[in-house]
DRENZAMI-778158 format. One line per 3 residues: number of its first residue (from 0); for each residue x, y, z of N, C-alpha, C. Coordinates in Angstrom, 3 decimals, padded with zeros to 6 digits, always signed. Example, Ala and Ser with C-alpha at 12.3 -4.5 7.8 and 13.67 -1.06 7.14 Angstrom:
0 = +013.190 -005.690 +007.800 +012.300 -004.500 +007.800 +013.200 -003.300 +007.800  +012.850 -002.250 +007.080 +013.670 -001.060 +007.140 +012.900 +000.030 +007.870
! end
This chain:
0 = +078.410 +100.743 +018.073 +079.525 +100.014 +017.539 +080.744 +100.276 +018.424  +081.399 +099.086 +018.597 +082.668 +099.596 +019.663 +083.420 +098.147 +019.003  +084.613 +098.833 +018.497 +086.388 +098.444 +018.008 +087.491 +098.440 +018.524
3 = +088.561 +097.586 +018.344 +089.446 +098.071 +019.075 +090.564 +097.961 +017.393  +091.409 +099.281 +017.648 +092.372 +099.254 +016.305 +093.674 +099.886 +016.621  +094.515 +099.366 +016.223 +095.741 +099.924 +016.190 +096.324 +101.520 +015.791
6 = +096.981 +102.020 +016.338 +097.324 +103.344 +015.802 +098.818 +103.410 +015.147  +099.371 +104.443 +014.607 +100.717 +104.464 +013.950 +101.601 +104.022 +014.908  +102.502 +103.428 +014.926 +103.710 +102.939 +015.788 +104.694 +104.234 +015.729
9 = +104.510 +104.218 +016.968 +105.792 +105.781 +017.135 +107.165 +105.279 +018.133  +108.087 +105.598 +016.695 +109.618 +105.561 +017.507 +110.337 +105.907 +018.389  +111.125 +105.288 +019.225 +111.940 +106.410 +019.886 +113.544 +105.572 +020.272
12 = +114.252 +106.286 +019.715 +115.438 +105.139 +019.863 +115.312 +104.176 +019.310  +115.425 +103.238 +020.137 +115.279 +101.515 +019.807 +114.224 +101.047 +020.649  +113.052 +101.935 +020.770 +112.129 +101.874 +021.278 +110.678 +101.853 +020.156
15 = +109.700 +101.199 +020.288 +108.357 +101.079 +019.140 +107.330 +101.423 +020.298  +107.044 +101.978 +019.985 +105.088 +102.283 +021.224 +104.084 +102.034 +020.055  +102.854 +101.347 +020.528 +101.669 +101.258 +019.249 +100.457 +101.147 +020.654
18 = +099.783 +102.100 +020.189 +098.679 +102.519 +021.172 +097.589 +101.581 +020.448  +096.220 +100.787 +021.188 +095.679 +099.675 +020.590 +094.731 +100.614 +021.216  +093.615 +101.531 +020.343 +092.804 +101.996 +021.012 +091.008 +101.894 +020.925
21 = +090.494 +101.836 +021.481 +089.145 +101.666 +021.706 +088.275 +102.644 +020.822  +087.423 +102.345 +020.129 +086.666 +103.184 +019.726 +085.349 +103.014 +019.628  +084.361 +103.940 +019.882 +082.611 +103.772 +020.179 +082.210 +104.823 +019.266
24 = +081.121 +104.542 +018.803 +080.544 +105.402 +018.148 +079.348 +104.934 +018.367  +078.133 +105.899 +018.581 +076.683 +105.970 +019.358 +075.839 +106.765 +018.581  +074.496 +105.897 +017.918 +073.455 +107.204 +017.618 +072.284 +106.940 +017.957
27 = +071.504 +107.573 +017.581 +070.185 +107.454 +018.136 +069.363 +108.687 +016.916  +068.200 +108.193 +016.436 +067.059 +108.966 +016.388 +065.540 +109.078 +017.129  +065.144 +110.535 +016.814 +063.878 +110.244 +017.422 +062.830 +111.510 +016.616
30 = +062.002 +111.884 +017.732 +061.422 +113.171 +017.510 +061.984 +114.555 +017.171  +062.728 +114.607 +017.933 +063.649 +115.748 +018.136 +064.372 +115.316 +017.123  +065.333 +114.403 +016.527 +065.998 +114.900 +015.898 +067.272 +113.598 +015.643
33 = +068.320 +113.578 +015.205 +069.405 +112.500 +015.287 +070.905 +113.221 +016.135  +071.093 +111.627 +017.009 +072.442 +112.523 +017.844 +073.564 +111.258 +017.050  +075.070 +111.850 +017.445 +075.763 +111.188 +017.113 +076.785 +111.369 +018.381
36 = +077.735 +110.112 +018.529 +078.656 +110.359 +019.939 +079.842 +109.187 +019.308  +080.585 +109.919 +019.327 +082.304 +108.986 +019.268 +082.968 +109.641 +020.191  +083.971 +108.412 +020.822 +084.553 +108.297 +021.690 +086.002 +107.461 +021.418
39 = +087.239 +107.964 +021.395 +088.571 +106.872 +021.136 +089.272 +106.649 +022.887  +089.787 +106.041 +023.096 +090.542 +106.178 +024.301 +091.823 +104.706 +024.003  +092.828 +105.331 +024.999 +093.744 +104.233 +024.794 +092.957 +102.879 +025.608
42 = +093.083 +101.906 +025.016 +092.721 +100.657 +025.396 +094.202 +099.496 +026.073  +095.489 +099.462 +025.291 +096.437 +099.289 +025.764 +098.130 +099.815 +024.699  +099.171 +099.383 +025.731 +100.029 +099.771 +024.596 +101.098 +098.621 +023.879
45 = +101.490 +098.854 +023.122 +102.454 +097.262 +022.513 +103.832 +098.257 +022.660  +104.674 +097.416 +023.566 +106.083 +098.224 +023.079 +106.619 +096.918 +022.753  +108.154 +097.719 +021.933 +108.694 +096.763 +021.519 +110.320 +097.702 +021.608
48 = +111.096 +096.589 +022.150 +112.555 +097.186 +022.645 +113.215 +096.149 +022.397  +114.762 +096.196 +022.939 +115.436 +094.964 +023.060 +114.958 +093.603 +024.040  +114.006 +093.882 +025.132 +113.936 +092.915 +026.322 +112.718 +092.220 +025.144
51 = +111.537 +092.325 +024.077 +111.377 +091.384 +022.952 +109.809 +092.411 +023.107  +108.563 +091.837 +022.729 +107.328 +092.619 +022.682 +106.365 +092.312 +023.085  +105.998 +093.511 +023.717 +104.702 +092.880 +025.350 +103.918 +093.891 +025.612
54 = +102.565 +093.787 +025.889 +101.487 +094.430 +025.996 +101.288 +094.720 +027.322  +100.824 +096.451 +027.235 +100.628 +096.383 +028.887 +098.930 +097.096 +028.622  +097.644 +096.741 +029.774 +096.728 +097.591 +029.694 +097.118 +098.920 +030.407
57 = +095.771 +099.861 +030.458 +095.701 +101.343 +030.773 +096.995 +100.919 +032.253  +096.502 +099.864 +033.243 +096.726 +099.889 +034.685 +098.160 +099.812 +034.600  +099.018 +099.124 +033.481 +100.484 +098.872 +033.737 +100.302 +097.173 +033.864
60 = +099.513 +096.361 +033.753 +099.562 +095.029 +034.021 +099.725 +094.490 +032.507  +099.940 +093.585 +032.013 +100.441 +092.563 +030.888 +099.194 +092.030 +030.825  +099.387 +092.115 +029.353 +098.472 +091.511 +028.800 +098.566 +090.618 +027.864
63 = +097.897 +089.260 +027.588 +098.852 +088.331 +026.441 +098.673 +088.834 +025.200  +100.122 +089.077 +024.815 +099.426 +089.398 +023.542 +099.391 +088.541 +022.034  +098.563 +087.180 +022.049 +098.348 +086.122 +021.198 +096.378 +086.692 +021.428
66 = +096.183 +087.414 +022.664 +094.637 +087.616 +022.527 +094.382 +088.752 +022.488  +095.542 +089.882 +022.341 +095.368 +090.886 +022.100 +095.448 +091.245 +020.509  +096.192 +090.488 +019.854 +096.017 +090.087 +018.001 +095.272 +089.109 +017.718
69 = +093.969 +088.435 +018.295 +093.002 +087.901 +018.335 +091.780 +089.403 +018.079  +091.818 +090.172 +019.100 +090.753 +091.180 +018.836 +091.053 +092.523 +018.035  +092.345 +092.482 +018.059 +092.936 +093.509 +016.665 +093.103 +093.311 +015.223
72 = +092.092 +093.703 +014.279 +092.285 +093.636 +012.922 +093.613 +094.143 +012.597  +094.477 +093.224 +011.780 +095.750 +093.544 +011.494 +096.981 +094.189 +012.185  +096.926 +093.554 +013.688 +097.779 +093.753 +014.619 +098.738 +093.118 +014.426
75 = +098.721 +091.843 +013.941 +099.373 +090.555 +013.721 +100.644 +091.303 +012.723  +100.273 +091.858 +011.640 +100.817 +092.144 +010.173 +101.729 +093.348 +010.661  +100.958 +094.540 +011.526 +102.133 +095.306 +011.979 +103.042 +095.184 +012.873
78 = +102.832 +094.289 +013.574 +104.068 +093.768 +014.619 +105.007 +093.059 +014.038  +104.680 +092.307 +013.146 +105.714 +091.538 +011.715 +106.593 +092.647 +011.277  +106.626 +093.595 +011.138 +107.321 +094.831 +010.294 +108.008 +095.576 +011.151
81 = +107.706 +095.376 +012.546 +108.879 +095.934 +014.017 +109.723 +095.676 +014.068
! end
């Protein structure tokens, strides 16, 4: 299974950061036995300041973000409340 979900929006000033992060989770059974593997990592970040609110990935490049609240469950609803 692999998600991508929003994390708490952290302040700073008149500054908003919201980390949009990736998450995997992996299992497997067999003979031996059952494994389990999760994994989170930042996927991208949403800031939001006076210049208005824009997505950048890991690299620093922009990302749109009308398709970045396309693959985020309830990204849409917390950016409304910024």
């Amino acid at each position: 299974m692999e998600t991508l979900r929003a994390a708490g929006p952290l302040r700073i000033g008149d500054v908003t950061l919201l980390a949009i992060e990736r998450v995997r989770i992996q299992s497997a059974s067999g003979d031996a036995g059952y494994w389990i593997s999760a994994c989170k990592e930042v996927h991208a970040v949403v800031v939001s300041d006076a210049n208005g609110v824009r997505a950048l990935a890991r690299d620093s490049s922009e990302i749109p973000l009308d398709a970045l609240m396309k693959e985020v469950p309830g990204l849409s609803a917390i950016l409304s409340e910024l």
